[in-house]
C-alpha positions as a Python dict, from the first residue, in 0.01 Angstrom:
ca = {
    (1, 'X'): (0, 0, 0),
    (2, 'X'): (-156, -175, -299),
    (3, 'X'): (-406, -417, -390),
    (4, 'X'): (-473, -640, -629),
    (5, 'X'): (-769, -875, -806),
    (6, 'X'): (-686, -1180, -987),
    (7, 'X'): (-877, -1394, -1200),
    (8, 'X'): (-729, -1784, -1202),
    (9, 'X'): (-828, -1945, -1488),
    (10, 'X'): (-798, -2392, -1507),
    (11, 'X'): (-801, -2598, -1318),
    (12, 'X'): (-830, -2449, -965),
    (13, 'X'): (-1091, -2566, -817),
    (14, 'X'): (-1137, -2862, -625),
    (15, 'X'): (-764, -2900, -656),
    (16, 'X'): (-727, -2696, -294),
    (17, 'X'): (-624, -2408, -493),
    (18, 'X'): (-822, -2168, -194),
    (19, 'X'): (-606, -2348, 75),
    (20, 'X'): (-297, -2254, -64),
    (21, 'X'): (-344, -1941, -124),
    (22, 'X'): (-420, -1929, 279),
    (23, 'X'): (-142, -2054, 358),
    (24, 'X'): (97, -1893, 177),
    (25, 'X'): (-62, -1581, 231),
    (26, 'X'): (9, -1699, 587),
    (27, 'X'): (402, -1645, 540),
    (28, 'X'): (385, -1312, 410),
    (29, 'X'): (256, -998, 539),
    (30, 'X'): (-28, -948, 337),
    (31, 'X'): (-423, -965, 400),
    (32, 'X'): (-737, -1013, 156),
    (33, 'X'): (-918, -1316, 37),
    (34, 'X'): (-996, -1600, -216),
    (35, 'X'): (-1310, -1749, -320),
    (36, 'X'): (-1465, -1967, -607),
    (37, 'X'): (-1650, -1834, -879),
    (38, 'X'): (-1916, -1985, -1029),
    (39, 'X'): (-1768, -1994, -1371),
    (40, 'X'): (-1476, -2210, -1253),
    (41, 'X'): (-1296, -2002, -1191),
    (42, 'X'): (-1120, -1844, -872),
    (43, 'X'): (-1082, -1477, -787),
    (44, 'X'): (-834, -1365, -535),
    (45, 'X'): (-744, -1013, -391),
    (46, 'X'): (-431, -937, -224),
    (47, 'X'): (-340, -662, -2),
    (48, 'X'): (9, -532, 143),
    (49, 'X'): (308, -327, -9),
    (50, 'X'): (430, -379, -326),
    (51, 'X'): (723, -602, -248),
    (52, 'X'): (535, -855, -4),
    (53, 'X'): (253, -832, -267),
    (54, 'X'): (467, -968, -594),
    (55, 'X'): (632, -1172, -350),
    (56, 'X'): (321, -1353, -208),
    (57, 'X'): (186, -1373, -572),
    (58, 'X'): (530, -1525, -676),
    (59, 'X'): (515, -1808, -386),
    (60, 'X'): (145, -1899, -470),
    (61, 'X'): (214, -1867, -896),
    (62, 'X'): (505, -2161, -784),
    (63, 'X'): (239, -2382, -564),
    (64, 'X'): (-26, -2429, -810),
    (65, 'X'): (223, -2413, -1080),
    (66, 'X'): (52, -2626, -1388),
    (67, 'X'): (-303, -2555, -1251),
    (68, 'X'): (-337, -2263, -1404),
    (69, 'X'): (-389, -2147, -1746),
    (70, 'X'): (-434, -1806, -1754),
    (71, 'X'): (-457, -1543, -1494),
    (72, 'X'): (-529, -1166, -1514),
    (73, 'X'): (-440, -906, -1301),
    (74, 'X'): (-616, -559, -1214),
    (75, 'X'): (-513, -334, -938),
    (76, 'X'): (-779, -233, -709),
    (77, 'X'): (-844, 54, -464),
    (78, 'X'): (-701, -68, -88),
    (79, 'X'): (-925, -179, 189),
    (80, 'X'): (-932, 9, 492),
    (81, 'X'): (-874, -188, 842),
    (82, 'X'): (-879, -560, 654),
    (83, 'X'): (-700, -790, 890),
    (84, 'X'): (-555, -1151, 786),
    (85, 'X'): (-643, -1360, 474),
    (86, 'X'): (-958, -1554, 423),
    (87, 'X'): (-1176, -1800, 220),
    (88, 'X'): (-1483, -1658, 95),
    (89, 'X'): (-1738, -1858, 0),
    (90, 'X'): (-2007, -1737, -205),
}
């Protein structure tokens, strides 16, 4: 099980950026969350094993492909007990 943060960077918001990653987070077995930042940007942390992780990230990288500009990755300590995928708003 791994996890991992990830800072979008462009332009993601107000483009449904958050919505997508929903609902492709919805075809793979992953949980974690999505929200806005107030900087622009949008932060994101995924949650499954490593395959269905780079997989998700992989489907979502191709359905805002030419929103984003930059995007860095860190790999964060699992959650315990999270359950689905979610918008978070601020």
């Amino acid at each position: 099980m791994i996890r991992r943060r990830v800072l979008f960077q462009g332009r993601v918001q107000g483009v449904g950026f958050r919505a997508r990653a929903r609902d492709t987070a919805s075809r793979h077995p992953v949980t974690g969350w999505v929200r806005n930042e107030p900087d622009g940007t949008v932060l994101l942390e995924v949650q499954g094993d490593e395959d269905a992780v780079e997989r998700y990230l992989g489907d979502l990288r191709r359905r805002v492909s030419g929103l984003v500009v930059r995007e860095l990755t860190v790999q964060v300590n699992p959650e315990r007990d999270e359950s689905g995928f979610r918008i978070r708003y601020a």
